[in-house]
N, C-alpha and C positions, 0 to 999 in steps of 0.2 A: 368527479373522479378523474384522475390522470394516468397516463402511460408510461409505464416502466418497463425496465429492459432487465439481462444483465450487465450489460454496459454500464447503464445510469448510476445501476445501486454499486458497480464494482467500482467507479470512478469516484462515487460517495465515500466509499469504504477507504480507498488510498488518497484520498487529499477532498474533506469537505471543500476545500476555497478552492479548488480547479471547477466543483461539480458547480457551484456555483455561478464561476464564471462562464462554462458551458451550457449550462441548461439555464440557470435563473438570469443572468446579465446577458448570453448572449454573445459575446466579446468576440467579435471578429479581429482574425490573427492574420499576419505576411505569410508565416510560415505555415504552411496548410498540411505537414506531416514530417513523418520521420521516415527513414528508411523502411525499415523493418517491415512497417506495416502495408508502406507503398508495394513491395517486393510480394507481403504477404497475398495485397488484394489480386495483382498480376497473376499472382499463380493461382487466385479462384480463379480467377476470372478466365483463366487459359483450362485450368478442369471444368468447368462450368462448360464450355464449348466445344470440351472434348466426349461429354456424358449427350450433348443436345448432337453433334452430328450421329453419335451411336442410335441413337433414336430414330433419327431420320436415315436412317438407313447409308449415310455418307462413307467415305472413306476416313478413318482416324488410324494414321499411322502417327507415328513417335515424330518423325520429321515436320507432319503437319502441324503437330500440339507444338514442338521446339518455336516451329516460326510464327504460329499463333502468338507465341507467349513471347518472342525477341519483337515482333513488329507492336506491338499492345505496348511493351515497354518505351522502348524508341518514340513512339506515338506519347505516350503520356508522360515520360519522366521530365524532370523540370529541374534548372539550377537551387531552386531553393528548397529541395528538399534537404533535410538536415543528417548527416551523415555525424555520429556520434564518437562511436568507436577509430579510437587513433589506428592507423596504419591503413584504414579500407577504404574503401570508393565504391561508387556507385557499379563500376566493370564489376569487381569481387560480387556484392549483392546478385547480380545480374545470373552471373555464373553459377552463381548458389541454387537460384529459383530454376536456372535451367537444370541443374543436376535431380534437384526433388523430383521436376517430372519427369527427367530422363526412368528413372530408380521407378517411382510407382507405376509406370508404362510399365515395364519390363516387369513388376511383382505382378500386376492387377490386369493383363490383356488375359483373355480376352472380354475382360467385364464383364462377366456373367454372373457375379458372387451374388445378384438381387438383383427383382423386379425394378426399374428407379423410378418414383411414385414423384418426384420432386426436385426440382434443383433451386437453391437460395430461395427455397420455401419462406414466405412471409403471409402473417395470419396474428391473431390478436386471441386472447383466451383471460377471461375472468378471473381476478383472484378472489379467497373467500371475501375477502374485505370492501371488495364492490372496484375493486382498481382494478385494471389491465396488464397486462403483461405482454409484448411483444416478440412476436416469436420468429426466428430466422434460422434457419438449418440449411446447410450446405448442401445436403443431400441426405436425401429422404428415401428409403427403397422398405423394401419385404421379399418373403418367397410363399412359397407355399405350404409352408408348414404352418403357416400365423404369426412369425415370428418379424418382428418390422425393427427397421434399423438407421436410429439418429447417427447421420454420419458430419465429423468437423473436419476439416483441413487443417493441421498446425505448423508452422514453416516456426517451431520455437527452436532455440540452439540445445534445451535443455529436455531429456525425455522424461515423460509423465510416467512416473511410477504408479504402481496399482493401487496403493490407499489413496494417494491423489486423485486417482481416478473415479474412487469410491466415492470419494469427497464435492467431486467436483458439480457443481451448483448448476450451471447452465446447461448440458442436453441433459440434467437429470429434470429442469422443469419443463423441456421442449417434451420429452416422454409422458406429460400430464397430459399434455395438449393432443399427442399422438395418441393414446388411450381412449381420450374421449372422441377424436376424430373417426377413429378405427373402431369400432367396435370386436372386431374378429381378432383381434390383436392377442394372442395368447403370451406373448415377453416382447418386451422394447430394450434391443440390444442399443447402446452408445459405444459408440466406437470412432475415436480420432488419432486420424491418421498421423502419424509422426514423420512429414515429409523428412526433416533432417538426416533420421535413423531408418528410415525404409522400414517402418515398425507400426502395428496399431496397438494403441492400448484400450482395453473392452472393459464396459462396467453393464450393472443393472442394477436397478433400483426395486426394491418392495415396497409396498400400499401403503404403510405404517415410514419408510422414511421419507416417501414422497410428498405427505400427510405434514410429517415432520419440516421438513423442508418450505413447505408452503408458509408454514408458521412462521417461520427462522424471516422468510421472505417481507411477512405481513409487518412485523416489527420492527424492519430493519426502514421501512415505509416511515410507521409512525416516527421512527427516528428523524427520518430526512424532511417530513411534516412538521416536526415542532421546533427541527435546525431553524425552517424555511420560514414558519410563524415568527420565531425572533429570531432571525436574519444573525444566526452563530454558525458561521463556516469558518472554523479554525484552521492554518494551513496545516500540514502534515508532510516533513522534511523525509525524503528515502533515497533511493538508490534510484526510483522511476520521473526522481525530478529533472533527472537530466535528457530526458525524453521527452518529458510535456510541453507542449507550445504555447503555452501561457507564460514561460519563467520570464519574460521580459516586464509581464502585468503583475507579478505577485512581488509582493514590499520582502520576502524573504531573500530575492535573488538582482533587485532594480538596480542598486546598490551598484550589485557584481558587475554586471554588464555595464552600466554607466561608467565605470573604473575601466573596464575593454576596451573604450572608445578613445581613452587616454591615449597620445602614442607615445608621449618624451617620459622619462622616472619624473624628470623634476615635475612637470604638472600632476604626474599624480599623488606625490610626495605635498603636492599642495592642497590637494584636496580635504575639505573642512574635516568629511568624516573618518577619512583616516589617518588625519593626524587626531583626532579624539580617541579613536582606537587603539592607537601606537600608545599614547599617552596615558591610559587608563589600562591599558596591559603593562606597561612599567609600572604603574602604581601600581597595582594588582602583586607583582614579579617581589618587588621593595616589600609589599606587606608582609606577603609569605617568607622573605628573606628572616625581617624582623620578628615575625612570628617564629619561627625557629631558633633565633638570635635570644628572644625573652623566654622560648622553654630553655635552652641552653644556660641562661643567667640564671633563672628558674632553681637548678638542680645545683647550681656552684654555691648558690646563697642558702637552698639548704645541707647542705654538704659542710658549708663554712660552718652553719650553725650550729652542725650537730659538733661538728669537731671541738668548738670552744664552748659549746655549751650554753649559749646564749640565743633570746627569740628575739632583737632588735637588734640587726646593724645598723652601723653608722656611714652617712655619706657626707661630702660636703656642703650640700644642702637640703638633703634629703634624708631620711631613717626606713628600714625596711624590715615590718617586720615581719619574723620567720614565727607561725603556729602550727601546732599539729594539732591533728584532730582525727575521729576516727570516723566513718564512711561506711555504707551497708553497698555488698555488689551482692544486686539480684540473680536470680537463677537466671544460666543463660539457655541450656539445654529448654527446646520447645513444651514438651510434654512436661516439665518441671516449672515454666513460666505457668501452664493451665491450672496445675493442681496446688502451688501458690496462691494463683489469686481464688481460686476455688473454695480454697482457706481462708483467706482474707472475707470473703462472703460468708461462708459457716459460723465464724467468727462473729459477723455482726461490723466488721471493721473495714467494708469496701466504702460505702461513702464517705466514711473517714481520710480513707487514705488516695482515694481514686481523684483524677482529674479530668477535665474538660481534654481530648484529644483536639487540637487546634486543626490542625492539618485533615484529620477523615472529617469534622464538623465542616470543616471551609470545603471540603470537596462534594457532598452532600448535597451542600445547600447552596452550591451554582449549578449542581446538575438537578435541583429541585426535586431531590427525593426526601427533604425532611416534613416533617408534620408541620402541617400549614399555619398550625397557633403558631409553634417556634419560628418560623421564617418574617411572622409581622415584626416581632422583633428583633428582626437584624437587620442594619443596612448592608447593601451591595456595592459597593465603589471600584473603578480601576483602579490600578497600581501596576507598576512596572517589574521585573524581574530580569535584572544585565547578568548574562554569562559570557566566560569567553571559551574560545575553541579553536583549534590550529585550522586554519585552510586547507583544504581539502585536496584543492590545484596547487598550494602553493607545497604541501606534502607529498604529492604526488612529482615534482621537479625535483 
């Protein structure tokens, strides 16, 4: 059995071939983060030490937490962390994380909202399927009413609306773990904080979707089990790749960066693979021209024919000839497409007229959901599939 997180399965979820390279390869990187999350960990880690002197009876003023959290930074930031977003710097970040905790100082003193049972609580909890689950909560408290409460820190730019909140996957499984820890636990509030907005947003979960959720959990396992039996982690291209520290190792992006390191146009202008690309985008450019060129001849040649009345023109070494003929257009409207072919069955006339779907058959049967007699019969082979697509950076200029 092995240990999964949200993390694991959320990294699975947005790019099999990162999870792989971090959990299954391993792949030590230069770049050992991004802004964001360095900025993010700062600011636990400065609540973290503001919730531990409350406890020990110390002094936590706003000024002590601010230099907490400037000297922890100064101490740990590094030239190579990766600063994404054009126009910012590491100062902006900086200032950002001081502002969140200036703002929750001032909503949250004198921290009395709950007992605090825990801070960057870490602990392990079974799933039904005999796996683990690793559990990590930023703060953990209760009062006395019975009511106990998963709390996150979020330094995101963007605020978590309430069905998100409903939705969301991670302190709704930490609340399994709380449950069974607790027994006195009469409700498991989840509540994270919206450093950005000085805002919390609050969810709770019942028995039946927690239940729910377990399952969604247990499958999403055998997924990354049977990726990991045959070793299929397909990349997955988004908007989060320009943040992962792997893009120097994935064949989606080697390319791009290899191309950066160019400094003169002409050496890159030499480069094999993009002159292949330049060159096969002309062609590409020429086809579609032509293609438009031959419906346009298309419509002249019948046009010419209807007008004299003849179905063979003449060229000077070629004939063309113009037929007409007549074409059934099926129904397009949906609910008219079902009671068509519905027709066609009552009839007696669907295998008659029905064919082999090529494309649902070939997707089926590499996700090996068809019936095991049919799959003896098929081979499986690579093949390639070339698209093209404008540049992203070079769209962006």
């Amino acid at each position: 059995m092995a240990t999964y997180s949200h993390s694991k399965i959320s990294t699975y979820e947005n790019c099999p071939y990162q999870y792989k390279l971090h959990y299954i390869d391993k792949v030590e990187v230069e770049t050992p983060t991004t802004i964001e999350p360095f900025m993010g960990d700062m600011v636990h880690q400065s609540l973290e030490d503001l919730y531990k002197r409350k406890k020990f009876k110390q002094r936590i003023s706003k000024e002590t937490l601010i230099k907490f959290y400037r000297d922890l930074w100064d101490k740990s930031y590094s030239e190579d962390i990766r600063i994404v977003k054009d126009g910012l710097d590491a100062k902006n970040y900086k200032k950002m994380g001081e502002k969140f905790l200036s703002d929750y100082y001032d909503r949250m003193k004198p921290f009395e909202q709950m007992t605090i049972l825990g801070l960057e609580t870490q602990d392990r909890m079974t799933l039904p399927d005999g796996n683990q689950w690793h559990v990590r909560i930023d703060k953990l408290g209760c009062d006395d009413k019975g009511n106990y409460y998963v709390c996150d820190y979020k330094t995101n730019s963007r605020m978590k609306d309430q069905e998100e909140a409903d939705s969301d996957r991670q302190l709704a499984m930490y609340s399994i773990w709380v449950k069974d820890k607790f027994k006195d636990a009469k409700s498991v509030k989840l509540i994270w904080h919206m450093l950005a907005f000085n805002k919390d947003a609050v969810s709770e979960r019942t028995e039946k979707q927690l239940k729910e959720l377990q399952e969604q959990i247990v499958n999403l396992i055998k997924e990354i089990e049977k990726a990991t039996k045959e070793n299929n982690f397909p990349r997955k291209q988004s908007a989060l790749c320009d943040y992962c520290v792997y893009k120097e190792q994935c064949p989606s992006f080697k390319h791009e960066i290899e191309l950066e390191k160019i400094e003169s146009v002409e050496k890159f202008k030499q480069n094999e693979g993009v002159i292949f690309v330049d060159e096969f985008s002309e062609i590409k450019k020429k086809l579609a021209e032509l293609k438009e060129k031959e419906d346009e001849f298309k419509e002249k040649l019948i046009q010419y024919a209807k007008q004299f009345g003849i179905d063979i023109i003449y060229g000077s070494n070629k004939k063309c000839s113009v037929k007409e003929f007549e074409k059934i257009i099926l129904p397009e409207d949906e609910k008219e497409k079902i009671k068509f072919v519905q027709l066609l069955k009552d009839k007696g006339l669907w295998e008659e007229f029905s064919m082999i779907c090529y494309p649902k058959l070939n997707s089926k049967a590499i996700k090996g959901e068809i019936d095991k007699d049919l799959k003896k019969m098929i081979d499986i082979e690579k093949d390639f599939r070339l698209s093209l697509s404008q540049r992203k950076d070079i769209e962006d200029e």
